[in-house]
C-alpha positions in Angstrom: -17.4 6.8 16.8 -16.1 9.2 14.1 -14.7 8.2 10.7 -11.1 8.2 11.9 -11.6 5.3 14.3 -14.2 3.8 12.0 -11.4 3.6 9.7 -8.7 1.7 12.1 -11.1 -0.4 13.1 -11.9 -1.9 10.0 -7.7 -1.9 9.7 -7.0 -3.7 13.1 -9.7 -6.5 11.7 -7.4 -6.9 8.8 -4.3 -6.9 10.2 -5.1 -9.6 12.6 -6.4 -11.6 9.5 -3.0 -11.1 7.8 -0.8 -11.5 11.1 -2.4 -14.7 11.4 -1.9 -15.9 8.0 1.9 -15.0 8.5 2.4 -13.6 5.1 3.9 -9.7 3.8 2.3 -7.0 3.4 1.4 -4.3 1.2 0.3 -1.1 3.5 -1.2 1.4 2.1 -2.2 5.0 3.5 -3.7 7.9 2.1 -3.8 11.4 2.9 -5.4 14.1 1.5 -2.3 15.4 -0.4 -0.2 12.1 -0.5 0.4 8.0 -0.7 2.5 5.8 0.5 2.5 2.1 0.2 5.1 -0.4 2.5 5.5 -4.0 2.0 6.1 -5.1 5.7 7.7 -8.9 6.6 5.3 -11.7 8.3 6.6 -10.1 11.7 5.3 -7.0 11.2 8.6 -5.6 12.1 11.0 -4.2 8.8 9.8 -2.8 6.2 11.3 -4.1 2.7 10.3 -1.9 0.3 8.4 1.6 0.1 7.4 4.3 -2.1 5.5 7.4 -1.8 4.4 10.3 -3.5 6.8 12.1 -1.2 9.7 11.2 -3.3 11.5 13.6 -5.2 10.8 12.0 -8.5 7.2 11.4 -7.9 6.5 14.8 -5.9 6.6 16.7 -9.3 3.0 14.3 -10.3 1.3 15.9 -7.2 0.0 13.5 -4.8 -3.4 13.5 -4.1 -4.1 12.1 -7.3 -5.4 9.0 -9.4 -2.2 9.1 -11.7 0.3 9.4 -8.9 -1.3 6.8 -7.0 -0.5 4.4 -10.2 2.9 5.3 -10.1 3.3 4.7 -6.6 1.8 1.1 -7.3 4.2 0.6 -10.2 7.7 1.6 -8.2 6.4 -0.6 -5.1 5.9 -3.4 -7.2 9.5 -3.1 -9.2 11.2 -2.4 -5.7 9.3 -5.8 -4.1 10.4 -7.9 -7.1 14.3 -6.2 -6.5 14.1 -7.7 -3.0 12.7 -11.0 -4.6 9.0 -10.5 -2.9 6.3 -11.7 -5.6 3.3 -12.6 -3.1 1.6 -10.2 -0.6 -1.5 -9.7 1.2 -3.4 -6.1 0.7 -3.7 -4.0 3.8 -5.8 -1.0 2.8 -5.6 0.5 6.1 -9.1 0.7 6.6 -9.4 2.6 3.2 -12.7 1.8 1.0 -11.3 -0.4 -2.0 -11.8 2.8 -4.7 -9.9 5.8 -6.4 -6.4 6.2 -5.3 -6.3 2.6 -3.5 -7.9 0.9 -5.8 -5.4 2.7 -8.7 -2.7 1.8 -6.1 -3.3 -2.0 -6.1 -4.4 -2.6 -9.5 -0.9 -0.9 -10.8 0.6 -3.0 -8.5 -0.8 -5.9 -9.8 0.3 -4.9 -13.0 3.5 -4.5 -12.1 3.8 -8.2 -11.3 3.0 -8.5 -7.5 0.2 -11.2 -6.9 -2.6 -10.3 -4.0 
């Protein structure tokens, strides 16, 4: 098994968890140069909000960094309180809880989402 489907593993565990629980989602992937975060509905199937390092305004930060990743956290959090989303459940993908996703989540907590 390499670390790629280490990685999923570990994320198809959690998302059965959270399916079962029936509650959104905040997704989060990381890449070596970006991040992107979603907050996905019980179903699994719409995404409600997102935000990325992709972005125009956030591209200029660079994206495969600390700081970005706490951007990223803050704009997904204002854009799930917009469509009136307060609670979620953290899906980090697989992703060990440190660095970018663990800058990602706290921001995001900050921000006023509760996980």
């Amino acid at each position: 098994m390499d670390k790629k489907q280490a990685r999923l593993r570990r994320a198809r565990k959690t998302r059965a968890k959270i399916a079962e629980l029936k509650v959104v989602r905040l997704c989060v992937h990381r890449s070596n140069s970006h991040i992107y975060a979603q907050i996905i509905d019980r179903d699994g199937a719409r995404v409600l909000a997102s935000a990325s390092t992709v972005e125009a305004d956030l591209r200029k930060q660079g994206g495969g960094n600390v700081k970005a990743a706490t951007l990223v956290g803050k704009l997904i959090a204002e854009r799930a309180k917009a469509a009136g989303i307060e609670t979620v459940a953290f899906d980090r993908s697989g992703f060990i809880y440190h660095g970018r996703v663990k800058a990602l989540a706290e921001a995001a907590r900050e921000g006023g989402l509760k996980f």
